[in-house]
C-alpha positions as CSV (number, residue, x, y, z in Angstrom):
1,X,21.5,11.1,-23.8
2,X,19.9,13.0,-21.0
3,X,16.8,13.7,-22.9
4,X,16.6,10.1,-24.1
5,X,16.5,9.3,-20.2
6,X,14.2,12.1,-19.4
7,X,12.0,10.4,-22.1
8,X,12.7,6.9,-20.7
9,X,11.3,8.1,-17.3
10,X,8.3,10.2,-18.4
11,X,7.4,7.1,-20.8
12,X,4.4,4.7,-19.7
13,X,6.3,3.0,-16.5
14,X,4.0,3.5,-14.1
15,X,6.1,6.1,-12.1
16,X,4.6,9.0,-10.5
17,X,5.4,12.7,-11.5
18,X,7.7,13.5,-8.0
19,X,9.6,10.5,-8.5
20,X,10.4,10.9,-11.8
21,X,11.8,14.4,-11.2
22,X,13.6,13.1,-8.2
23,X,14.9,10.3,-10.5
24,X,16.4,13.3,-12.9
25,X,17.6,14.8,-10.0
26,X,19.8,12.3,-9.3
27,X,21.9,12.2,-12.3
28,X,21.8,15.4,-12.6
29,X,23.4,16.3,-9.8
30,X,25.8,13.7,-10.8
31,X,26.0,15.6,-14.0
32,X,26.9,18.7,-12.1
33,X,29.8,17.2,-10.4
34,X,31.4,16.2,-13.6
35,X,31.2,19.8,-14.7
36,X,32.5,20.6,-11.4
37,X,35.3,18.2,-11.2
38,X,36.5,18.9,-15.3
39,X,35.1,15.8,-16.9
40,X,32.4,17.7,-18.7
41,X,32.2,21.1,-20.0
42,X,28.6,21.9,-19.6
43,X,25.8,20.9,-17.4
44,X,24.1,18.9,-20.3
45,X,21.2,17.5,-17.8
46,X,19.9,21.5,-17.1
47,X,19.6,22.1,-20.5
48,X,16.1,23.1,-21.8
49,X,16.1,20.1,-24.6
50,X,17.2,17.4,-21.8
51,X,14.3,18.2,-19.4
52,X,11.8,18.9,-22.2
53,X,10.3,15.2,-21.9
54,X,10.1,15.7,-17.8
55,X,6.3,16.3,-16.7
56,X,5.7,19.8,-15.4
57,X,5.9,20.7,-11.9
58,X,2.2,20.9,-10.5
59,X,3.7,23.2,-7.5
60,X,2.3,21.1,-5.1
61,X,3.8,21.6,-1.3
62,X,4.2,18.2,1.4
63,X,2.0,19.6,3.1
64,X,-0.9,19.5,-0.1
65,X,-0.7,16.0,0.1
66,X,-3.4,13.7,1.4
67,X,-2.2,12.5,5.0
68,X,-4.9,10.6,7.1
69,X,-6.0,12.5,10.0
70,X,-6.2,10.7,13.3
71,X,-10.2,10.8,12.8
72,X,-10.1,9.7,9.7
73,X,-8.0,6.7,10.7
74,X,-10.0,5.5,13.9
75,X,-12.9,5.9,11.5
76,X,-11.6,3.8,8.6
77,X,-10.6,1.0,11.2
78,X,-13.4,0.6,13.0
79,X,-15.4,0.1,10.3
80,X,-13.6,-2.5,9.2
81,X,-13.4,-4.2,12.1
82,X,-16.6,-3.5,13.1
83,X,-17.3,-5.3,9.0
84,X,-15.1,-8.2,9.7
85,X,-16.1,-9.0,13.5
86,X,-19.9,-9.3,12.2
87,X,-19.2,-11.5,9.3
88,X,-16.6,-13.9,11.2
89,X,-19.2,-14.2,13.4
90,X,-22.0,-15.2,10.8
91,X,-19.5,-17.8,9.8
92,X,-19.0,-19.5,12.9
93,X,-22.2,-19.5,14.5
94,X,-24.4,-21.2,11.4
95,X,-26.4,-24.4,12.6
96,X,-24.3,-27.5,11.6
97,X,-27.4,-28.4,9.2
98,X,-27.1,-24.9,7.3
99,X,-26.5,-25.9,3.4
100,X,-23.0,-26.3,2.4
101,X,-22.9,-23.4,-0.4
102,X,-24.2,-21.2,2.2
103,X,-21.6,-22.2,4.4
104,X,-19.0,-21.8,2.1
105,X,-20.9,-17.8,1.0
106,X,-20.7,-17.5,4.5
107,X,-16.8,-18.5,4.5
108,X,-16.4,-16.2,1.9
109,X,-17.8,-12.5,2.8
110,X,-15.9,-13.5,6.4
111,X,-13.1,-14.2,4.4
112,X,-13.5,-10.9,2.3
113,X,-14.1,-8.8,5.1
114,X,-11.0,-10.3,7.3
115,X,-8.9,-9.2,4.1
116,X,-10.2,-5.6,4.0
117,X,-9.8,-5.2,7.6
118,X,-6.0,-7.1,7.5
119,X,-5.0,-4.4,4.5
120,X,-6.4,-1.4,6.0
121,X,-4.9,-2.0,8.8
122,X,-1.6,-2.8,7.6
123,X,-1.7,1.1,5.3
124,X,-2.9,2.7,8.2
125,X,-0.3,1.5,10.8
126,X,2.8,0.5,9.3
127,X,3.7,3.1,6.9
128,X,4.8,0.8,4.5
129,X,4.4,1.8,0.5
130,X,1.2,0.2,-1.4
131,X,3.8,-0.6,-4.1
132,X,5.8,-2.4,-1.4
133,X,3.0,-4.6,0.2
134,X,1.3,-5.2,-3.5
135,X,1.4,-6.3,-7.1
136,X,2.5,-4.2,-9.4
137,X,2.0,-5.4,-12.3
138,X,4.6,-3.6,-14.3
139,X,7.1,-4.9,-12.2
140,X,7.5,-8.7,-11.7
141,X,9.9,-8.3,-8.6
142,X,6.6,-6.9,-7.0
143,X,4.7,-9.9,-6.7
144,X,2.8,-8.8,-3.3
145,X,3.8,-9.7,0.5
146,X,3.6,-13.6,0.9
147,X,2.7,-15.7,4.6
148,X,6.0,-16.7,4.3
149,X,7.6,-12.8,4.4
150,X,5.5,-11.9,7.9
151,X,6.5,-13.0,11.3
152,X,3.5,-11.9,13.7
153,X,5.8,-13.4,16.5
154,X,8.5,-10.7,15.7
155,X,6.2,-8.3,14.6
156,X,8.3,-7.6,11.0
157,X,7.2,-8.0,7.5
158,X,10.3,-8.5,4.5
159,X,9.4,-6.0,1.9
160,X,11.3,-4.8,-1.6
161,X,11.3,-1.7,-0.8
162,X,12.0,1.7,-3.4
163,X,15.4,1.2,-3.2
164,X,15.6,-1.6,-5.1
165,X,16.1,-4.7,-1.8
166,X,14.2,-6.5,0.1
167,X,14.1,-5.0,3.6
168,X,12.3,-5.7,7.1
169,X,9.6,-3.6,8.0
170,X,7.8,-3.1,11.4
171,X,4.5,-4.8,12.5
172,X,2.9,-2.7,15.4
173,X,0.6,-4.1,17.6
174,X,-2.5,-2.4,16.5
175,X,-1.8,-4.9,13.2
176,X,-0.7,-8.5,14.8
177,X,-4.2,-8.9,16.0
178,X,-5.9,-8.5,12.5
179,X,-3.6,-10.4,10.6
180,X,-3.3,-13.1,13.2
181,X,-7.5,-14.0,13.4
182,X,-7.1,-13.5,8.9
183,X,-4.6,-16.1,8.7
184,X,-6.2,-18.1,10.7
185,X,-9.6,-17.9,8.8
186,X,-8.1,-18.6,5.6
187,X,-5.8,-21.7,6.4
188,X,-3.2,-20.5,3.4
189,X,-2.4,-24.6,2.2
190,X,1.3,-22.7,1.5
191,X,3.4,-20.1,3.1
192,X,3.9,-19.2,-0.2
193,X,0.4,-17.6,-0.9
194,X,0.0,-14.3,-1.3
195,X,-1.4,-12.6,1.9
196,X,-3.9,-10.3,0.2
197,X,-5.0,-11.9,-2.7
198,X,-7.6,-10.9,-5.9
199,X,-11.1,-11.7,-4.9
200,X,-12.1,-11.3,-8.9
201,X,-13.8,-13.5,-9.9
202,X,-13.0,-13.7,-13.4
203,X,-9.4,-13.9,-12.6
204,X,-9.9,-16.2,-10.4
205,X,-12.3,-18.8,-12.7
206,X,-9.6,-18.4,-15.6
207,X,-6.6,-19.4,-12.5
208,X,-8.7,-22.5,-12.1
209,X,-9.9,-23.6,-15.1
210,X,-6.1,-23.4,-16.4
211,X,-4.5,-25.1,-13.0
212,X,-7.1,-27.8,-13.4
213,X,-6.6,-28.6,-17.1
214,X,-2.6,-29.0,-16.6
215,X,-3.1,-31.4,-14.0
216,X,-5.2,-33.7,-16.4
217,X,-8.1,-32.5,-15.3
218,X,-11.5,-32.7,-18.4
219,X,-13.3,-30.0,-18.5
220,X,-16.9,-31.5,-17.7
221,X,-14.7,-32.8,-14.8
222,X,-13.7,-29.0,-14.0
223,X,-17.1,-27.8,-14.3
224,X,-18.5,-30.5,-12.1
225,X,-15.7,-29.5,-9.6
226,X,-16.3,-25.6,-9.8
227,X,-19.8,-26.3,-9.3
228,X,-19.4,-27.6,-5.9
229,X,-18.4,-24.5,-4.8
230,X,-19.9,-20.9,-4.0
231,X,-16.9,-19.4,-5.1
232,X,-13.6,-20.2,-7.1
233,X,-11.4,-18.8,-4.3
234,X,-12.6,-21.7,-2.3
235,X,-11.5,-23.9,-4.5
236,X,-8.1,-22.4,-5.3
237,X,-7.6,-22.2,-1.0
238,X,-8.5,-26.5,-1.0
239,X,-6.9,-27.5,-4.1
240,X,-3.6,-24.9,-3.5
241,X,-4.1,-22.9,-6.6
242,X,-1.8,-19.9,-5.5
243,X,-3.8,-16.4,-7.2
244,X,-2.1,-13.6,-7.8
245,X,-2.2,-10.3,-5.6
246,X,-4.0,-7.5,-5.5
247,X,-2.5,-4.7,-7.5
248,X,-1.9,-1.4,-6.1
249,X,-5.0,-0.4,-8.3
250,X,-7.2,-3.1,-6.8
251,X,-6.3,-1.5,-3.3
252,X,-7.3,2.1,-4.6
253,X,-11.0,0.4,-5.2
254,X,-11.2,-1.5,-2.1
255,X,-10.2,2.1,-0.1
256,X,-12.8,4.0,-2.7
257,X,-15.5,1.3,-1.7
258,X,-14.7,1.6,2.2
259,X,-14.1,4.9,2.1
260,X,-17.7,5.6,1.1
261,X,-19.6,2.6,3.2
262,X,-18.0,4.1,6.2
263,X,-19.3,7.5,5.5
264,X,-15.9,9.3,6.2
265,X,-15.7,13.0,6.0
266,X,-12.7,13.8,3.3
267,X,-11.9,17.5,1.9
268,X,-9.1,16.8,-0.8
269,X,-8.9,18.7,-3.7
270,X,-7.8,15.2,-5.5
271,X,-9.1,12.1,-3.7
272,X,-12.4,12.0,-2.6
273,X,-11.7,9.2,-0.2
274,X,-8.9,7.8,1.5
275,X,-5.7,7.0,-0.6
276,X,-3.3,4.0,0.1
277,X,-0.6,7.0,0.5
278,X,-3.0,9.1,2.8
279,X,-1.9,6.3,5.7
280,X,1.8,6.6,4.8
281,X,2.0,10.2,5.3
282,X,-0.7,10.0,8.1
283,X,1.9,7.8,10.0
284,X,4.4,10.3,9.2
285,X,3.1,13.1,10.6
286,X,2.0,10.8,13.8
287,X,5.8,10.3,14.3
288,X,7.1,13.3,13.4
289,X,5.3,14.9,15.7
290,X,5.9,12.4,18.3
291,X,9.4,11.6,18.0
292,X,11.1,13.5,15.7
293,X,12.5,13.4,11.9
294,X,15.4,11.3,12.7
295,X,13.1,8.7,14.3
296,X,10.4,9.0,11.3
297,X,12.7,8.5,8.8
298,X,13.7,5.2,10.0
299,X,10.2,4.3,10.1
300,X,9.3,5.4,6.9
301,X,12.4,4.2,5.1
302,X,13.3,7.3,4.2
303,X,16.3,9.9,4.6
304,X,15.9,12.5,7.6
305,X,16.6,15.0,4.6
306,X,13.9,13.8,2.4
307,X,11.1,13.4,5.7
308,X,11.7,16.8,6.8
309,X,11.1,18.3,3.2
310,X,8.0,16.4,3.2
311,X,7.2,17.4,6.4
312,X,8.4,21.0,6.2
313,X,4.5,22.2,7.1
314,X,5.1,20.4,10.7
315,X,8.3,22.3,11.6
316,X,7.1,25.4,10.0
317,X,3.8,25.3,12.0
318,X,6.0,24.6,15.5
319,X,8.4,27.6,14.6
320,X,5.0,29.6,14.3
321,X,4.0,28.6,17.8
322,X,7.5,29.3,19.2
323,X,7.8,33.4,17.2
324,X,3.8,33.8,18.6
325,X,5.2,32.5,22.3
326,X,8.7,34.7,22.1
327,X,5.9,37.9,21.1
328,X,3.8,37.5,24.0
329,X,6.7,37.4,26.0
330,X,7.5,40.6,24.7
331,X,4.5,42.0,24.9
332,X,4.4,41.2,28.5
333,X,7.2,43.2,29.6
C-alpha cells in the first residue's frame, strides 16, 4: 500500500520532487506512530520497497534555491513599469482620427504590458504561490485569481491555497497601484473574469469562434465579426467571452521573456532568469530578516517550523556574525 502511494505521488501529477517527499513524510510519520502506539508491527512506509517509487533526493539546501535579490527585484519592476507606463501612454494620447485597428493594437500592447507589470508585481510582493494565483491545468479547483476574489480597497486577494482552502492573502501597497490603473484599462464586462488572462492567440480565436457559434452565430457572420478587430481578446473583453488563465507555465515564459528584455544579471545553477518562486522566497528572506520567522510564516502561509528550515542559511549566517563578534571580544581582552 505504501509503495502503491509512493507510486501515486511520483506518477505524472504535476507535483514537484520536495513536495512529494514531504507528502511521504506525512504518512509516514503517521505510520511511525502506529508502530509506536501497537497498531502495527513494523514501520512498513521506511521500507526500501515502499520508497523505491519516491524521486531521489538532489541534496539541495534552502538556501540553493533561487530567491530574488533586492536588485534583482527593483530591476524586474521597473522594467515593467517603466514597459507599461510607455504603452498606456501610446494608447491614450493617439489623435482621435488615428484608424480604429490601430487603436485597438494600441489597446492591446497597453493592455499586455499592464498585465505583465500587474503579475510581476503581484510574485514579487505578495509572496503568494504561482500555483495559487494561476491555472493549473491539472487541477480544475485552480482556475486562476478572478476580479471578483481581490479587494484593492482592503488590500486582500482570496486564494486556494496548498492546503487544500481558499484563504485571504495580503495586498501591499507597492501592488494596489498596478492592479488598480490594469483594471481600469481593461474594463473586465464581469467580476468573474480571470485577472491575468492568456494572451494566445490561438486559444483565444478557438474561445471565440466556439462562444459565437453557440449563441447562433454563422460562421461568415463570425468571421466578419473577428475581422473587425486587431485582436480576438478585444473581442472576448466586448462581447464577455470569459478566457481562461494563464497557467503557471505561461507565467514561467512571460518571466523568461522579461527576464531577458530587462537585461537582469542572474547566477543560478538552474534558472537562467527569474523564477515565479524566486519572488516567494525573495519575500521570505525580506521578512525574515526584517521581522522574524514567526512573522514570515504568517506571511508566507507557512509553519514557523517549515520557514525556518527553509531559511536555516539566514539564522546560520546571523549566529556566524554573533561567534565572529563574541571572538573579537575575546581577543580584545
Amino acid at each position: 500500500m505504501f509503495r502503491e502511494y509512493a507510486r501515486h505521488l511520483g506518477g505524472d501529477r504535476g507535483l514537484k520532487q520536495n513536495t512529494v517527499q514531504t507528502y511521504y513524510r506525512y504518512i509516514s510519520a503517521w505510520c511511525g506512530w502506529c508502530v509506536n502506539e501497537g497498531y502495527l508491527e513494523a514501520h512498513y512506509a521506511q521500507r526500501a520497497s515502499a520508497m523505491a517509487p519516491l524521486p531521489e533526493d538532489d541534496g539541495r539546501k534552502p538556501g540553493d534555491q533561487q530567491a530574488w535579490t533586492s536588485e534583482q527585484r527593483h530591476a524586474l519592476t521597473r522594467h515593467v513599469d517603466e514597459r507599461a507606463r510607455d504603452a498606456v501612454e501610446t494608447y491614450t494620447t493617439l489623435p482621435e482620427d488615428t484608424d480604429p485597428l490601430d487603436k485597438q493594437r494600441a489597446r492591446y500592447a497597453a493592455l499586455k504590458a499592464a498585465r505583465d507589470r500587474a503579475l510581476v508585481f503581484v510574485l514579487a510582493y505578495t509572496a503568494v504561490r504561482v500555483g495559487e494565483l494561476l491555472r493549473d491545468p491539472n487541477d480544475p479547483r485552480r482556475r486562476g485569481v478572478r476580479w471578483e476574489d481581490l479587494s484593492l480597497d482592503d488590500g486582500s486577494m482570496d486564494v486556494y491555497r496548498k492546503k487544500q482552502q481558499w484563504d485571504a492573502a495580503s495586498l501591499p501597497d507597492p501592488v494596489i497601484s498596478p492592479l488598480r490603473s490594469y483594471r481600469q484599462l481593461m474594463d473586465p464586462p464581469t467580476e468573474r473574469w480571470p485577472v491575468f488572462p492568456t494572451f494566445d492567440q490561438r486559444t483565444l480565436a478557438e474561445l471565440v469562434r466556439e462562444e459565437l457559434a453557440e449563441r447562433g452565430e454563422r460562421p461568415e457572420a463570425i468571421t466578419e465579426r473577428r475581422a473587425e478587430y486587431a485582436r480576438d481578446l478585444l473581442l472576448a473583453l466586448d462581447e464577455d467571452i470569459r478566457p481562461p488563465s494563464i497557467t503557471t507555465d505561461g507565467a514561467r515564459s512571460i518571466l523568461q521573456r522579461l527576464s531577458e528584455a530587462a537585461e537582469i544579471d542572474i547566477a543560478h545553477p538552474k534558472h537562467d532568469y527569474l523564477a515565479p518562486h524566486g519572488g516567494r522566497r525573495g519575500m521570505g528572506e525580506v521578512l525574515v530578516r526584517a521581522f522574524g520567522y514567526t512573522v514570515a510564516a504568517r506571511y508566507l502561509d507557512n509553519s514557523e517550523e517549515m520557514v525556518r528550515e527553509r531559511y536555516s542559511h539566514i539564522e546560520a549566517g546571523e549566529l556566524g556574525d554573533v561567534a565572529t563578534e563574541a571572538l573579537n571580544e575575546i581577543d580584545s581582552v
